[in-house]
Every structure is written in C-alpha cells, then in structure tokens.
matplotlib code that plots the C-alpha trace (Angstrom):
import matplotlib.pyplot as plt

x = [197.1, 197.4, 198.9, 201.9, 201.7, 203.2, 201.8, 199.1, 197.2, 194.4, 194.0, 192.1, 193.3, 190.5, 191.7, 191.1, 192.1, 193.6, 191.1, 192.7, 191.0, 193.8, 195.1, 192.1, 192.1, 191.4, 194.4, 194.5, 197.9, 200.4, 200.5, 199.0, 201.6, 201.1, 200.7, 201.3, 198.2, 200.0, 203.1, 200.2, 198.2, 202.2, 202.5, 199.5, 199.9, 203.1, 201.5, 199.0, 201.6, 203.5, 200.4, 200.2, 203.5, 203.6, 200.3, 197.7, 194.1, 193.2, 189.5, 189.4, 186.5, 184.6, 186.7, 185.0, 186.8, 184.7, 186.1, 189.7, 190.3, 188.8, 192.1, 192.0, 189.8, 191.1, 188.7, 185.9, 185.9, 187.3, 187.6, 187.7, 187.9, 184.2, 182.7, 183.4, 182.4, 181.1, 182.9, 181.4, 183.8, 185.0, 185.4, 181.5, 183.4, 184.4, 180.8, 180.0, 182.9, 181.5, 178.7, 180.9, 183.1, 180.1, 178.7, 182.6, 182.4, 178.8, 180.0, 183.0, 181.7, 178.2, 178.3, 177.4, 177.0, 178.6, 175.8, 175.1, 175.9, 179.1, 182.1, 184.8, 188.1, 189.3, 193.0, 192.1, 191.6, 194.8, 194.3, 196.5, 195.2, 191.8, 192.6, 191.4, 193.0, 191.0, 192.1, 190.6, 191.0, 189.8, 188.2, 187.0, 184.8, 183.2, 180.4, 182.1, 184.2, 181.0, 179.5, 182.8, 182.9, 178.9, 179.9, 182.7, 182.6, 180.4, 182.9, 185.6, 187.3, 188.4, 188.4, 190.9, 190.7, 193.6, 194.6, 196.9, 198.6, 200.1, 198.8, 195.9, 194.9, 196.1, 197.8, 199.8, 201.4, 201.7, 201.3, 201.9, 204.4, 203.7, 204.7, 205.9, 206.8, 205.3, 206.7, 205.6, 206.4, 206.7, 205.9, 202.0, 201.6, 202.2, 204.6, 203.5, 200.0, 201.9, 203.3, 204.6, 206.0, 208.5, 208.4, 210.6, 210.3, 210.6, 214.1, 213.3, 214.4, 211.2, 208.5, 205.8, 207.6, 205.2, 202.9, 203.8, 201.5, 202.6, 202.0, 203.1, 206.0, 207.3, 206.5, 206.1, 208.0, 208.3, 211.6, 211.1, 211.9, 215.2, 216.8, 213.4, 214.2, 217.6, 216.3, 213.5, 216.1, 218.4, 215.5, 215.0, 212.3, 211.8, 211.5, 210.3, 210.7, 207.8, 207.8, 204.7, 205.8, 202.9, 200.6, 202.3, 201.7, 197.6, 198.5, 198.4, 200.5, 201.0, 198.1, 195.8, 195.6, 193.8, 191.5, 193.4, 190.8, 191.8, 189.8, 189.7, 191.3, 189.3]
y = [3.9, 0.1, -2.1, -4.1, -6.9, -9.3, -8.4, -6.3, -8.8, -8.5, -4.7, -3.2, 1.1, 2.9, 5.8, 8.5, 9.9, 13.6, 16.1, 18.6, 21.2, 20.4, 24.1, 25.8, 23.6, 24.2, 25.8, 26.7, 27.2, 27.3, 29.6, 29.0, 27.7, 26.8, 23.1, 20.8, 18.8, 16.6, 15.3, 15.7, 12.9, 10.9, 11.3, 10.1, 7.2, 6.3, 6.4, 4.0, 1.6, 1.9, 0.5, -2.3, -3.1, -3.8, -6.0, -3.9, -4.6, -1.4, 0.3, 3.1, 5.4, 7.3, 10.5, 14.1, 16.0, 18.9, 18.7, 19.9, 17.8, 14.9, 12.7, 13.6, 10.6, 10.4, 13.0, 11.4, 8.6, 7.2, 3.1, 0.9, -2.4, -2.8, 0.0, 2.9, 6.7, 8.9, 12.3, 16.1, 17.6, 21.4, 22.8, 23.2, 22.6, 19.0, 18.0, 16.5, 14.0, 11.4, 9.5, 7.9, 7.1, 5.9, 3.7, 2.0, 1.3, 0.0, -3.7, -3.9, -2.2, -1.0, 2.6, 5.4, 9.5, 12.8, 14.9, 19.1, 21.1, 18.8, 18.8, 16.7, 15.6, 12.2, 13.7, 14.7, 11.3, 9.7, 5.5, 4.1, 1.0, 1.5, 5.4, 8.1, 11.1, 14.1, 17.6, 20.3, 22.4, 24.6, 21.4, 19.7, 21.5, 20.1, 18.2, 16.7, 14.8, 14.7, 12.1, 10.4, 9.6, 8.4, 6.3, 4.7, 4.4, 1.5, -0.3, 0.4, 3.4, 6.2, 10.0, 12.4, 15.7, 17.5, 21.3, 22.1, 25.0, 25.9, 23.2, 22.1, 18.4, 16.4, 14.1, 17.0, 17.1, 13.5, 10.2, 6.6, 4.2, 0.9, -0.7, 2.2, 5.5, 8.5, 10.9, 14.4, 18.3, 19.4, 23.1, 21.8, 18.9, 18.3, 15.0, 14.1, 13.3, 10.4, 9.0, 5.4, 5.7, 6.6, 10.2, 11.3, 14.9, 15.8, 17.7, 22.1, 22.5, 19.6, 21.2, 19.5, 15.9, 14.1, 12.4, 9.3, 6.0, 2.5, -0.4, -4.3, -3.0, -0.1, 3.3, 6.0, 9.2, 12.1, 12.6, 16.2, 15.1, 13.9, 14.7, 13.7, 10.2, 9.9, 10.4, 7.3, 5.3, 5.7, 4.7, 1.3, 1.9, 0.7, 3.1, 3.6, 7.6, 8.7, 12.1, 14.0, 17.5, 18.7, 17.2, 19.2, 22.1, 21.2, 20.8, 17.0, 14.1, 10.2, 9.4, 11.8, 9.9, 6.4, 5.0, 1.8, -1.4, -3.8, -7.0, -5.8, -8.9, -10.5]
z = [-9.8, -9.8, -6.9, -8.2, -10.1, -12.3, -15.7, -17.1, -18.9, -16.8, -17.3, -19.8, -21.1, -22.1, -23.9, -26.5, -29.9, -29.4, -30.6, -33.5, -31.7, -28.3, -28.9, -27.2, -24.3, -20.7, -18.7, -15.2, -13.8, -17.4, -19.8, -23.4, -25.6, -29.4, -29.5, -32.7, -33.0, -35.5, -33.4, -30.1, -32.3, -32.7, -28.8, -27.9, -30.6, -28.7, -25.5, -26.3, -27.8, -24.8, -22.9, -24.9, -25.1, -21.4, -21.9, -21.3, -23.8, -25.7, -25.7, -27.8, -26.7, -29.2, -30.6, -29.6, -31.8, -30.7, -27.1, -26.8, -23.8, -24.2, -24.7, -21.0, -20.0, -16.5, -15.4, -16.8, -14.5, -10.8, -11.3, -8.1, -8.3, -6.8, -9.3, -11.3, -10.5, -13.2, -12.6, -12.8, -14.2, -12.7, -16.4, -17.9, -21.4, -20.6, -19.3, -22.3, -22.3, -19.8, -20.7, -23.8, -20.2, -18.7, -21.8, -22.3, -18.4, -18.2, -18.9, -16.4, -13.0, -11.7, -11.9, -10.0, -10.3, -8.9, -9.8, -9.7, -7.9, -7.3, -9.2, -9.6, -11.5, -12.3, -11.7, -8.4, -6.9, -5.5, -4.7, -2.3, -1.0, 0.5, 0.5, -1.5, -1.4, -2.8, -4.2, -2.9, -6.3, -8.3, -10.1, -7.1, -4.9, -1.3, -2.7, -5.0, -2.6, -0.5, -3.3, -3.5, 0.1, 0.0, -3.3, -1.9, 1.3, 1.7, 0.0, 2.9, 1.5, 3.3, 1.4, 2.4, 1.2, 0.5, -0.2, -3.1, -4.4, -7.8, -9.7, -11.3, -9.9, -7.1, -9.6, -10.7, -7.3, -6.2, -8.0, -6.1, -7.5, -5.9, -3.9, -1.4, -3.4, -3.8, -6.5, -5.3, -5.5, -1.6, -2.9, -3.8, -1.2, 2.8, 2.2, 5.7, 4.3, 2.9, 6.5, 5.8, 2.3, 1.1, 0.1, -3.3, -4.3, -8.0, -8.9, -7.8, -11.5, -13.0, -10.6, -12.9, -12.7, -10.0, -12.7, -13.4, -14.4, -13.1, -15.2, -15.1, -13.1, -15.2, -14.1, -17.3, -17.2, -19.1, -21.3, -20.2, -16.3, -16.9, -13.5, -11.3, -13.5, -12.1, -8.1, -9.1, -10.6, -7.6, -5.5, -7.7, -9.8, -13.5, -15.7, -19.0, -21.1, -23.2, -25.4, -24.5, -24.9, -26.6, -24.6, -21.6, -22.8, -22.6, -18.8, -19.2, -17.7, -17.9, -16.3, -17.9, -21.2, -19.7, -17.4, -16.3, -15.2, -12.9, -14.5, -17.4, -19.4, -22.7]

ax = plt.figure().add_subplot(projection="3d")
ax.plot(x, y, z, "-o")
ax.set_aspect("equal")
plt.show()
C-alpha cells in the first residue's frame, strides 16, 4: 500500500483484463461459486476507472486469457520504491503470469527474482513503512520470504513473517490505510503485530472485509462490507464503494486487481 499523499499523479496502475476463463480459478479457502464473466469483465472495468478517476496513469498489461487468474496481478510482483520483486507464485497454474509483470516493470525499477524451490504471493506482502510483513501461507513458503528478506534488505527493510489462519493471503487478513489504520480480521491475524496503529477489526458478520487499497486519499471498499464501512467511516477515513461481487467469488479483493508504482508519472 502507498504512504499518504496529496494526489496520485505520480502513480502509475498496472492492471489486467479479466480472463473469460475466471470461473475455474484458483480457490483455497471459499467455496466455488458460479461467477459471471461478463458483469466480472464490468467490475473490473469499473475498477480501473475508479483508479483513474482519483489520478492514477493506466498500463494495461497484456491479456492471458488462458490464465484464469491473471487479473490478479498483485501476486505477480512486490514494488518498492527502490525496485520491484518478481514473485513465484504458490499456485503452479499462475507461473506463467509474471514475466509480462516483469517486461511492464523493466523500465520503472531494477528488478530482481524469487526463484525455485521458493514460492511467493504478491498478496502476502504487507508494506508499512520500511516493514514488510510476510504470510506464512499456503502460498508463501520459508524460502520464499527467505529471498524477500535477501532482495530487500539491503535496501533497509525489515521482513516479518507472519502466521495466518482461514484465509488465503496476508492481504486477506490485514490491509494498512495510511496514515495509522489497519483494517484487519482478529480471527486470522495477532492485532498486536500491529503495535502503534491503530487497530480496526472488520464487522464478525463481513469476515472477508480487511482488503482495502488506498489511493490519493480515498481508501476502496467493497459494497459487499457495508457495516465494516461504517466502523472506517466513524474512524475518519474517505471512503469510496466499488461492486466487485464476482470477483469475490474468485477469492479476490481491492488490491488484487493492480500493482500500484510510486514514480510512476508520464
């Protein structure tokens, strides 16, 4: 997630067109559900307008209409400001999905590799600062987070992994809302991980609530979450509703759909 700022001129969205083969995604943790491909695509289409609309530059990355999830870029890729991490992912299906990630990212940051035997997930890495905190999951496996650490350490970053439960990526249990908020479900993460912030736990009734994506000052929620949406209202925080029903059902949230650069301006 990005630190706070005034606008999001300078950020460029990489995303990707919703393959119409979504219904035989990757699930972990959900049951299958039939999905609409067609009001998916209208979703996701929305989405990206959103984006814009709060100033963000669109990249559209190649479609892979043969990979189900590949609208999921977020596990294709973890972008610091100082490079950009080429991701294994855990799923052997979505392995395919990362060097268009790569090619897209080649201009903006130097990259670098999580290579075999080493998996990891985009949606597992939480940025806070100079933190990264790290899902343990059935994505994410030692190594993984292993290469993480050696890749970004040097530049002052300090990995913490984390255990979950119940869900399938770290970013399904906690996402940061700058300045000082995290959103999270207390039933799949320690909230004392998060010691000096402040702490808001999704509504017991929305237990898949805590992904959110924070752009130019408006954090994105699902219409879905209604009452997790009142507690971050109470709490201040700009809010803007997007419909992405069917795209829940492929086990996906806000920040799922877009690799967010810092930078990234024309």
């Amino acid at each position: 997630m990005l630190p706070p700022m005034s606008g999001a001129a300078s950020v460029l969205a990489l995303v990707r067109p919703v393959s119409p083969r979504l219904a035989d995604c990757e699930l972990m943790e959900i049951e299958r559900r039939p999905i609409d491909a067609g009001r998916a695509v209208q979703q996701h289409q929305k989405y990206v307008a959103t984006l814009a609309e709060l100033g963000a530059r669109i990249e559209h990355l190649p479609a892979l209409p043969e990979h189900p999830d590949g609208v999921f870029v977020e596990d294709t890729a973890v972008i610091l400001p100082e490079l950009a991490i080429i991701t294994r992912p855990g799923a052997a299906s979505r392995q395919g999905e990362v060097e268009s990630t790569a090619h897209a990212l080649t201009p903006h940051r130097p990259l670098r590799r999580i290579v075999a035997p080493a998996t990891l997930d985009g949606g597992d890495v939480l940025r806070i600062g100079r933190a990264l905190y790290v899902g343990s999951s059935a994505r994410t496996n030692r190594d993984g987070i292993v290469q993480l650490e050696a890749a970004a350490g040097p530049c002052g970053y300090r990995v913490r992994a984390i255990a979950l439960q119940g869900c399938l990526h770290l970013k399904s249990a906690v996402t940061f809302i700058p300045p000082d908020h995290v959103l999270l479900n207390p039933d799949w993460v320690d909230p004392g991980l998060f010691a000096g912030l402040q702490a808001i736990a999704v509504d017991p009734q929305e237990p898949n609530a805590a992904n959110t994506l924070t752009l130019a000052d408006s954090t994105l929620v699902s219409s879905q979450h209604p009452r997790t949406a009142e507690r971050l209202a109470g709490a201040g925080i700009r809010l803007r509703f997007l419909e992405v029903g069917e795209l829940h059902k492929a086990e996906a949230g806000l920040s799922c759909m877009s690799l967010l650069l810092e930078g990234g301006g024309a």
